[in-house]
DOBATI-312417 format. One record per atom (N, C-alpha, C): x, y, z. Coordinates in steps of 0.001 Angstrom, whole numbers, plus 524288, in hexadecimal, padded with zeros to 5 digits. Example, Ala and Ser with C-alpha at 12.3 -4.5 7.8 and 13.67 -1.06 7.14 Angstrom:
<atoms>
833867E9C681E78;8300C7EE6C81E78;833907F31C81E78;832327F73681BA8;835667FBDC81BE4;832648001E81EBE;
</atoms>
This chain:
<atoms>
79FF791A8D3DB7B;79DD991EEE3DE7F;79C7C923663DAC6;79823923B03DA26;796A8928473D72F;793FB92E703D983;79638931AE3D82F;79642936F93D946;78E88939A83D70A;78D4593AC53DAE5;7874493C7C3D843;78515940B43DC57;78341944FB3D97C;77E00948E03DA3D;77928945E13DC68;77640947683DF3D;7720B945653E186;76D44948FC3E4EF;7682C948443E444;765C9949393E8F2;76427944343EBA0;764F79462F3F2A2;76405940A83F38B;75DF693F1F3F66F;75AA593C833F78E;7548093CE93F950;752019432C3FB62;7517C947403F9F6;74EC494A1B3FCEF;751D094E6F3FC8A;7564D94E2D3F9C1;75A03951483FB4A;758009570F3F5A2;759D995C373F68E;7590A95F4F3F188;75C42960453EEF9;762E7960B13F2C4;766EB962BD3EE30;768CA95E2A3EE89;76E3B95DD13ED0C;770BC958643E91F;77447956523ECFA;77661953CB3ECFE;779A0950AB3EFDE;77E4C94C333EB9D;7840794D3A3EEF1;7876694A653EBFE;78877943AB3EE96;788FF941103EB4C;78B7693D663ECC0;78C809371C3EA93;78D5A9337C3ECAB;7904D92F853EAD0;78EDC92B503E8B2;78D7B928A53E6D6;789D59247B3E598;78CDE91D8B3E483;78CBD919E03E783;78F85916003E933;78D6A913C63E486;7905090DD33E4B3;78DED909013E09B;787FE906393E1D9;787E2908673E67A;782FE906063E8FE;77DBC909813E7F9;77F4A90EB83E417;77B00912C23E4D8;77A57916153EAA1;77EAC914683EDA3;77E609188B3F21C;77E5691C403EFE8;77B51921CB3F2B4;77E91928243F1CF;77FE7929EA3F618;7842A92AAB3F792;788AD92CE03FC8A;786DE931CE3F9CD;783F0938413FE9B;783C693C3B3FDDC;789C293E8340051;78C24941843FD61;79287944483FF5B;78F359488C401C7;7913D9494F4066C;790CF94CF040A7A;7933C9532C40902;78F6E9569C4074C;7939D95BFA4078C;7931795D644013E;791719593D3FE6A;7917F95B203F792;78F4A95F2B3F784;7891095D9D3F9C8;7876C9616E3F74E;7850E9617F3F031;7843A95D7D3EF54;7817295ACA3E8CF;7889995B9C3E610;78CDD95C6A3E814;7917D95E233E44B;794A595AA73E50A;794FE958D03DE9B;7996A954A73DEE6;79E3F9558D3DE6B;79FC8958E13DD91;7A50995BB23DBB8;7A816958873DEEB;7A826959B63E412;7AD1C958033E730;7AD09950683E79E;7A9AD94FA43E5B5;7A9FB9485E3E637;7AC9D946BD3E034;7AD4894A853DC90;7AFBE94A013D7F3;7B4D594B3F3D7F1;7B7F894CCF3DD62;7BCA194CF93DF6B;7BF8F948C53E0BF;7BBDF943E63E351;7BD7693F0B3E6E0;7BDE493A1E3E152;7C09F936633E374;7C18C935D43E0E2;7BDFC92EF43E4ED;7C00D929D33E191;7BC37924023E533;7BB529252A3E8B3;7C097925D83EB08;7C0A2925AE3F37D;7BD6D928D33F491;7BEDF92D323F231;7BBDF931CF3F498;7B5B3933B13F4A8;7B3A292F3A3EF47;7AF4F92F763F053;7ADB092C973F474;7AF6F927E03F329;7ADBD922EB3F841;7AD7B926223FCC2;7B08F927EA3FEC8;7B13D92A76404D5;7AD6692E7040412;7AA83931F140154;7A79D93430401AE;7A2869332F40147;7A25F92E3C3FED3;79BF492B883FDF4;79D9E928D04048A;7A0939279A40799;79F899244B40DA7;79CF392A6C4113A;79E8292E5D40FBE;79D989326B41207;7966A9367241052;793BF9318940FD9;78FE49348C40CB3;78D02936904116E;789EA93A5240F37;786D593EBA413F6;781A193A39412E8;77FA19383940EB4;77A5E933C340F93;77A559316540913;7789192C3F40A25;778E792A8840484;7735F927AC403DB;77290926743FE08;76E23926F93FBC7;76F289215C3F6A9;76A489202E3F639;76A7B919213F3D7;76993920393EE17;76D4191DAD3E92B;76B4B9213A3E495;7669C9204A3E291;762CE91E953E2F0;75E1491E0B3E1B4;75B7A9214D3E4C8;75D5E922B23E890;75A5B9285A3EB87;75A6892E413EBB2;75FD492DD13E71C;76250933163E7F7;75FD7934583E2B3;7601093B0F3DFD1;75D9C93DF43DB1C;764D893E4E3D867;7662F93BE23D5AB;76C0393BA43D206;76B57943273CECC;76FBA945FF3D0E6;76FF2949DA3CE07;774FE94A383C988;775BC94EE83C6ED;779A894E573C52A;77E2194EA43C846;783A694B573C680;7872594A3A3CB2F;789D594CE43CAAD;78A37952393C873;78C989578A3C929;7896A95BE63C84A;7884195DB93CDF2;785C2961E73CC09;785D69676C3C9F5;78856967373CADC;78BCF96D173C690;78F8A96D873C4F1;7917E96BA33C014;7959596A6B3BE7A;796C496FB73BC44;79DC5970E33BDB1;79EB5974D53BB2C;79FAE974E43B64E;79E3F9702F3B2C2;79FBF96FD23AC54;79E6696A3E3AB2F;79881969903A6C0;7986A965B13A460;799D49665D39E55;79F56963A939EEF;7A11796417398A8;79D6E95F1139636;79DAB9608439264;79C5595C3738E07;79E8195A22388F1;7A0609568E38653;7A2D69566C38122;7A0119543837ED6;7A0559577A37921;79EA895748374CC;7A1C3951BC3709B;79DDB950B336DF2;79F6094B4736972;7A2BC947EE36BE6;7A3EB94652370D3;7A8E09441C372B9;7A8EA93DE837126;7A3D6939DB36CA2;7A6609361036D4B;7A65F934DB3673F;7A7DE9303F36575;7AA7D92C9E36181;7A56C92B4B35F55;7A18A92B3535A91;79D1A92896357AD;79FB49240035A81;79ACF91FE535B10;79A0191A4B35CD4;79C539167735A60;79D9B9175635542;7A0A691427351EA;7A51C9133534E9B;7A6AE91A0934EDB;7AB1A91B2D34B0C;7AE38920DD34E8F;7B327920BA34F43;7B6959247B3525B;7B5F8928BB34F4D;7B59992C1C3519F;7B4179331534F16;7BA39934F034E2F;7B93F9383F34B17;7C12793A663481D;7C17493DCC34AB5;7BFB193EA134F28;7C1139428235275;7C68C94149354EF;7CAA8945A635473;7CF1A9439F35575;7CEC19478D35A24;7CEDE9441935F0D;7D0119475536478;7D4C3949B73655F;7D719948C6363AD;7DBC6949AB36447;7DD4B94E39361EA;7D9939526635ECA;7DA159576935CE7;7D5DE959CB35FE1;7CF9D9562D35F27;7CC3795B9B3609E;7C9D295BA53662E;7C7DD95DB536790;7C71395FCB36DCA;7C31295E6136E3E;7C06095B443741C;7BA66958FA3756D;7B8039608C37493;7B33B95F0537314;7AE4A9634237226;7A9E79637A3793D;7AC5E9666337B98;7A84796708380A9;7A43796B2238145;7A09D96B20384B7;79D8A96E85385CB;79AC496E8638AD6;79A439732038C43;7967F971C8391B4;79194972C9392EF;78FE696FFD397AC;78A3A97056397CE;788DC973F739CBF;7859B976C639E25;78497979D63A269;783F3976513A724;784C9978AD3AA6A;7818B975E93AFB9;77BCD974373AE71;779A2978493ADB4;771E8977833ADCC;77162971BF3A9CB;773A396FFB3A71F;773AE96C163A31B;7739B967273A802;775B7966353AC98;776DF963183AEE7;77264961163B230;7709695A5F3AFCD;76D4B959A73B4D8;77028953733B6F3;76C7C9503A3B875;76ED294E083BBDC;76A7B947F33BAC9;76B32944573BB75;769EC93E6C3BAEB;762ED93CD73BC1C;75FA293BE13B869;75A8F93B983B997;7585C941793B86F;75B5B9465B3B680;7597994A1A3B709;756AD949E43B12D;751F594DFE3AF62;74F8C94EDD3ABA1;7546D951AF3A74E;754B0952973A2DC;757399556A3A034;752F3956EC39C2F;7529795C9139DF6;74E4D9614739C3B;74E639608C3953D;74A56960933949C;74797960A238EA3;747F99676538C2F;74ADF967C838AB1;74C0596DFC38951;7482696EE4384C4;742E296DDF384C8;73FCA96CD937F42;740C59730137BCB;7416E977E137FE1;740E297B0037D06;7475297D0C37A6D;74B219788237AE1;7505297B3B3793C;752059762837518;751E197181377D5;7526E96ED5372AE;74F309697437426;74FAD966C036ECF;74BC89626036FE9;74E4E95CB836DDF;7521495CF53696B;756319580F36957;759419566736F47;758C995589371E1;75BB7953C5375B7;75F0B94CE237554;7639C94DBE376F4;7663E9481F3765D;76999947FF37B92;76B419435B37E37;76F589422438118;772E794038380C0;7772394320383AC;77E2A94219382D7;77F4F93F803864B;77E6C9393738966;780AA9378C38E01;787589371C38F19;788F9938753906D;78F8C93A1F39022;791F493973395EB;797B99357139726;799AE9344D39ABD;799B693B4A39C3A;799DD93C673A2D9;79C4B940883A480;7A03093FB83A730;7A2F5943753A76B;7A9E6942933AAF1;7A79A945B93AF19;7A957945BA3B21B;7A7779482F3B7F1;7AC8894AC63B9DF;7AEF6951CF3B8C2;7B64B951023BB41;7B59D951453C071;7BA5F94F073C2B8;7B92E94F133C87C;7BE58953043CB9F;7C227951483C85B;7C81C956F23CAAF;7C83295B313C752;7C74595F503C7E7;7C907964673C3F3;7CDC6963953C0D0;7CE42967213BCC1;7D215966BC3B991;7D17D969563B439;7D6FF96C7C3B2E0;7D7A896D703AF0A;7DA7196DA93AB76;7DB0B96C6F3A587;7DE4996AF03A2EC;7E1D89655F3A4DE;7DC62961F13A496;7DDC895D623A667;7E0A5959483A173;7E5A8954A63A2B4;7E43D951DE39ECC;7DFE394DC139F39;7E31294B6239950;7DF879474639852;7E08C9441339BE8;7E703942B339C5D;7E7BF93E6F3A12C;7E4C193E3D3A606;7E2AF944023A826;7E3D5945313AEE2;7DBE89447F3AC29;7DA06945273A8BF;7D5E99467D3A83E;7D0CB942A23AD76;7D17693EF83AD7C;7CEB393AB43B090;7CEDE93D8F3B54E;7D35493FB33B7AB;7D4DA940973BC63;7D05D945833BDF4;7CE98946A03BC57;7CC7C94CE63BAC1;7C5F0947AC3BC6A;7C3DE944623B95B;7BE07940FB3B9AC;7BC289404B3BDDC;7B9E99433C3BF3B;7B53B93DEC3C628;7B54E93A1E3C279;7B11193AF73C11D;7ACEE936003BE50;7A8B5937F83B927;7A554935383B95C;7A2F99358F3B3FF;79C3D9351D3B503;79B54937753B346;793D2938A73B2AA;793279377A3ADC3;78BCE937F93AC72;78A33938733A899;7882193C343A745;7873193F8E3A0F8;7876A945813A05D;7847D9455339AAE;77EBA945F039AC8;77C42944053964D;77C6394B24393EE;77E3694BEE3901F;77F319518E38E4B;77AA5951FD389A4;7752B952B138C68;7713C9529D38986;770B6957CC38526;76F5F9571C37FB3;7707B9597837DEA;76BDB95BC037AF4;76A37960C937927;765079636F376B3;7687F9640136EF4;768A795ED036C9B;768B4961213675C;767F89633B3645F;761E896573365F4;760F59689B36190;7605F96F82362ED;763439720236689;7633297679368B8;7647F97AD336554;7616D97EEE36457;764329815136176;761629866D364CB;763BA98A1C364C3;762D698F0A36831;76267994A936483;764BE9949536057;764C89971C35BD1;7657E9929E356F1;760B2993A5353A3;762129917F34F0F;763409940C34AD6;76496998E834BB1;768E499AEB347EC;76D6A99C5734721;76FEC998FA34BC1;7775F9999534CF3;778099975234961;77C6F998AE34912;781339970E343AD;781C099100344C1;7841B98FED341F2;785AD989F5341D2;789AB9884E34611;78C5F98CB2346D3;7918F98C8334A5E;78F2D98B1334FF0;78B3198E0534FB5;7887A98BC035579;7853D986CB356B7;785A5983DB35342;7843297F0135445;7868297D7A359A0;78BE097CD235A2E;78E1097BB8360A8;78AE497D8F363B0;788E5982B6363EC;786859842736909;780AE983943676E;7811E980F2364BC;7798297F8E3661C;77A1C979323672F;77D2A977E2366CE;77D7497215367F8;78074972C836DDC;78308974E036FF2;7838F9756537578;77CFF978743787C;77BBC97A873755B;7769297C57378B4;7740797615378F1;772C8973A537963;770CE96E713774B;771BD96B5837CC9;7771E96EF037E62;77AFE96B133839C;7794C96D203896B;776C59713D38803;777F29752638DFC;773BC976203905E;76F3F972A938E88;769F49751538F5E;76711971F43959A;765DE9731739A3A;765C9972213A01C;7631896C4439EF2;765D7969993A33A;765B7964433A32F;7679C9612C39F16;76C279624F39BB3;76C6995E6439828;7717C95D853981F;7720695B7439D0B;777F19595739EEB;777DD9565F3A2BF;772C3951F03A478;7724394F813A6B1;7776A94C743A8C3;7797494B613ADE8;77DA2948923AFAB;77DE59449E3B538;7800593F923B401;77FC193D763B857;77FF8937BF3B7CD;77DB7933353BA38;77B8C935353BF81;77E83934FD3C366;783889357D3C269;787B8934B23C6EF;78D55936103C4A4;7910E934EA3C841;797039360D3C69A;79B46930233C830;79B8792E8D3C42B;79D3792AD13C542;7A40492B503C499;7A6D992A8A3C8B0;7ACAB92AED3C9FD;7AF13928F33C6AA;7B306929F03C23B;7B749928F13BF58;7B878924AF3C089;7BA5A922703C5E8;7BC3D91ED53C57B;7B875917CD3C4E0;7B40B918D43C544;7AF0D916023C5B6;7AD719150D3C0A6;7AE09918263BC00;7AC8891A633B66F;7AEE4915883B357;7B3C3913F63B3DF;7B84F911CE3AF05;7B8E6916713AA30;7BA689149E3A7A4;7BB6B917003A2BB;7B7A9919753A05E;7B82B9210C3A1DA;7B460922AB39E36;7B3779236C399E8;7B8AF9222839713;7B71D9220E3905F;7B6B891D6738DDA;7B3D491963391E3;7B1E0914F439103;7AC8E9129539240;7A8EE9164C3923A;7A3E09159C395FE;79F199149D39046;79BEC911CD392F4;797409118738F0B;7939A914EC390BD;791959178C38D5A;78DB291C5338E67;787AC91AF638BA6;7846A91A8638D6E;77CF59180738A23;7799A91F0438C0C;7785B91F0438734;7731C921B738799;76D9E91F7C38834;76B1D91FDC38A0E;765E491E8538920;7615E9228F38AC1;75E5592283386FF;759E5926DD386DF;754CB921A13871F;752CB9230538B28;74BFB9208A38D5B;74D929196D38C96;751F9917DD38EE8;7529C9135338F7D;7561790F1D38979;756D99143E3848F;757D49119B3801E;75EAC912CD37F62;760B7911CB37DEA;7679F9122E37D7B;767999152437972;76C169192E3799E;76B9D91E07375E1;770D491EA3373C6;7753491DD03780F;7779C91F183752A;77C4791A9F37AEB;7806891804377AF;784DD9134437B6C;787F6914B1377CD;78CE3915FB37D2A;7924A9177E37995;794EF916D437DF3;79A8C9180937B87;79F34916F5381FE;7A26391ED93806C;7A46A91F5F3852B;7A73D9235338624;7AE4392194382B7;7AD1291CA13825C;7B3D391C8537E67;7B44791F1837970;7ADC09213C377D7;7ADC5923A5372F9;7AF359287637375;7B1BE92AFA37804;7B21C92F8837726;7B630932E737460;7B4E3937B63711B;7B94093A8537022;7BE1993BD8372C7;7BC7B93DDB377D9;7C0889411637A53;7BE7B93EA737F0E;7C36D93BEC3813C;7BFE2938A638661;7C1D793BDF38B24;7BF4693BD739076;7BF2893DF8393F5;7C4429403739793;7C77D93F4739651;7CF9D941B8396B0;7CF1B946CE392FF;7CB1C9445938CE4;7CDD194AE638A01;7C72D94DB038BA5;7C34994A9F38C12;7C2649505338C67;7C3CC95314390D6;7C42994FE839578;7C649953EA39B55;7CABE956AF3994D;7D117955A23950A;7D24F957713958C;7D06C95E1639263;7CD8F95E9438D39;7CD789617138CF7;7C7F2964E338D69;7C538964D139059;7C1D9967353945F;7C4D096885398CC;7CB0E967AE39C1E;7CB9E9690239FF5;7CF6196F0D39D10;7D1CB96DA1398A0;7D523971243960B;7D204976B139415;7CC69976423952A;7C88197B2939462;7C6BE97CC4398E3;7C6809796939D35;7C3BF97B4F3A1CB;7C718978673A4CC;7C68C979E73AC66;7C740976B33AF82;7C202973CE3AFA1;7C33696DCF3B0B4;7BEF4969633B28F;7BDF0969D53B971;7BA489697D3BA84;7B757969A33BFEB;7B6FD964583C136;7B796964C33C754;7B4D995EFC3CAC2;7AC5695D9D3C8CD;7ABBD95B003C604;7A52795DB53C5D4;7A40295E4A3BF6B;7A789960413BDCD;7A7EE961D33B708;7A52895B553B32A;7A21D95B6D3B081;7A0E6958513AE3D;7A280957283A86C;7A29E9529B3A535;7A3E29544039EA6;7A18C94EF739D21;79D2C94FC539A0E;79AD594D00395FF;79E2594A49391E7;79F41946DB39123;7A5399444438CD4;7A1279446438657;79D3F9436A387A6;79C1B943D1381E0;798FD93FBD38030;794EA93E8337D41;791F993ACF37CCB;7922B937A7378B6;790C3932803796B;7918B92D233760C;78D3D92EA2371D1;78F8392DA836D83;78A8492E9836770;78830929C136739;785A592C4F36511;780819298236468;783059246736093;7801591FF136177;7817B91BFB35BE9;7804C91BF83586B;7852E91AA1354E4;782F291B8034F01;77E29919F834ADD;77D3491E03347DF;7790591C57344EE;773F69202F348B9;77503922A034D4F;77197924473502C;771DF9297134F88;76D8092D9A351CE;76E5B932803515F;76CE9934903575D;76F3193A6835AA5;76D2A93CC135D9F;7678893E8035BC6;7673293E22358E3;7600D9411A35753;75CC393F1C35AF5;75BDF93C5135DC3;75900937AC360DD;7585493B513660C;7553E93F7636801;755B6942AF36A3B;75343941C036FB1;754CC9431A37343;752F19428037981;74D0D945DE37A14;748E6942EF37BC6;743E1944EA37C4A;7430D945C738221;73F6A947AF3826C;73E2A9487838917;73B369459138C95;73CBF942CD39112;73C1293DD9392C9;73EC793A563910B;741E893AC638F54;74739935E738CD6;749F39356A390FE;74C7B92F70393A2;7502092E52396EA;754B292F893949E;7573D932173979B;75FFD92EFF39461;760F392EE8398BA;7631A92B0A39687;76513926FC39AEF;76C4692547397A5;77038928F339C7F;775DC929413997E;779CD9262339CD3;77AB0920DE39AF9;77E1391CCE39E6E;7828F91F2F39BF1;7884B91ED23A143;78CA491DB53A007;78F5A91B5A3A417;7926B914563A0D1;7939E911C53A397;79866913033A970;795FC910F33AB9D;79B46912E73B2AA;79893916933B32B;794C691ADC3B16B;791F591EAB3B198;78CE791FA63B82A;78A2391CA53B24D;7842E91B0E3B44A;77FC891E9C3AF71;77CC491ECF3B0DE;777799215A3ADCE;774579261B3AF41;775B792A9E3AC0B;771B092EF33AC47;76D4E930873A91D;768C692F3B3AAAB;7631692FDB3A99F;762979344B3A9CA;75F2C935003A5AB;75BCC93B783A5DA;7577193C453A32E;7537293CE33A45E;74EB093F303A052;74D72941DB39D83;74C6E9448D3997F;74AA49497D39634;744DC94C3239AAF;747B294FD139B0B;7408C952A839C23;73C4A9528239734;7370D9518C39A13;7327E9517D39577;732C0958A7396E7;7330995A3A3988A;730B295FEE39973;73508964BE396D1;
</atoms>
């Protein structure tokens, strides 16, 4: 049962609801396009709420939006995985995951365009990255209780502008913040196309993740490579903030294979196309304009 944003034939604002194995969509009565409170329930509770639908819809009829629409916080982590071939000396066990966040306006939603910023930067690359979806509030969570805290899991392509520079005569020190300008720029946080329930998922630090740009494979890796897997970073993102029902977090993206470089830059009219397995697939276009 997957959790999804929607318009449905004719309709203008959004609509929440459920989506069966069959491609049913059960509309929840009363959302209102807000998923928040279906990220409360837990199997049963969806089931009993997809029998209660106000009208349902074959998904080939419905417009897939993003499946949160206003999230009060898309974290993101920085360098979080292992080179493809050799374990990094990063000893976790001293240093702290590197996060950052992305605005709302960054957020679009499945099939949507992702705007060609020609006049801010022009290297463009994509980060396809498991998303955690939290579903109970919490703060200063552990690692143990951390799961308990998960709905489920999206996909969260954290498109990125490399070559941004806003002043080119900051100090060196500011390199960080010209490489976060790179992160924040509207539409380049494409997410979706659905929310798929924790318990439906298996093992998320076991998932295979494929890039593909205009039908060619870019980049295949698994989530076991990760630095800091999804217990530490919830726990220490909850130890800086409280986590929200709705709150999103990018885990961090699979590198590229070796011998390869990011230089290979996203043009306009390029497909990506970002599988993750138990997932499903979020498509998106470059604007030509």
């Amino acid at each position: 049962m997957r959790v999804a944003r929607f318009l449905a034939p004719g309709a203008s604002t959004p609509s929440a609801g459920l989506i069966d194995e069959n491609d049913n969509v059960a509309e929840v009565a009363g959302a209102d396009g807000n998923v928040s409170t279906l990220l409360l329930l837990d199997d049963a509770g969806l089931k009993q709420i997809a029998s209660t639908a106000l009208s349902t819809y074959k998904l080939d009829d419905v417009r897939l939006l993003a499946p949160v629409g206003k999230p009060g916080k898309i974290l993101a982590t920085a360098g979080n995985y292992h080179p493809h071939t050799t374990d990094s000396d990063v000893d976790v066990d001293v240093n702290i995951p590197k996060f950052f966040i992305k605005p709302f306006p960054a957020l679009i939603g499945p099939d949507d365009e992702i705007p060609h910023h020609k006049t801010a930067t022009i290297n463009n690359v994509e980060e396809i990255e498991l998303g955690v979806v939290i579903g109970k509030p919490g703060k200063d969570i552990s690692q143990a209780d951390a799961f308990d805290h998960v709905f489920g899991y999206t996909i969260i392509n954290d498109f990125s502008g490399r070559d941004l520079r806003l002043n080119a005569g900051r100090d060196p020190a500011g390199h960080w913040f010209e490489w976060l300008n790179g992160k924040w720029l509207d539409g380049y946080s494409p997410v979706g196309p659905w929310i798929v329930p924790a318990s439906e998922v298996g093992d998320p630090n076991n998932l295979q993740i494929t890039t593909k740009i205009n039908g060619d494979i870019r980049v295949d890796g698994n989530t076991k490579r990760m630095l800091y897997d999804i217990p530490r970073q919830i726990a220490y993102i909850s130890m800086l903030c409280t986590l929200q029902p709705g709150d999103l977090i990018a885990t961090g993206v699979v590198p590229l294979p070796d011998g390869t470089t990011d230089e290979i830059f996203i043009q306009p009219g390029d497909v990506v196309e970002g599988f993750v397995e138990n997932v499903g697939t979020l498509r998106n276009t470059v604007s030509k304009a």
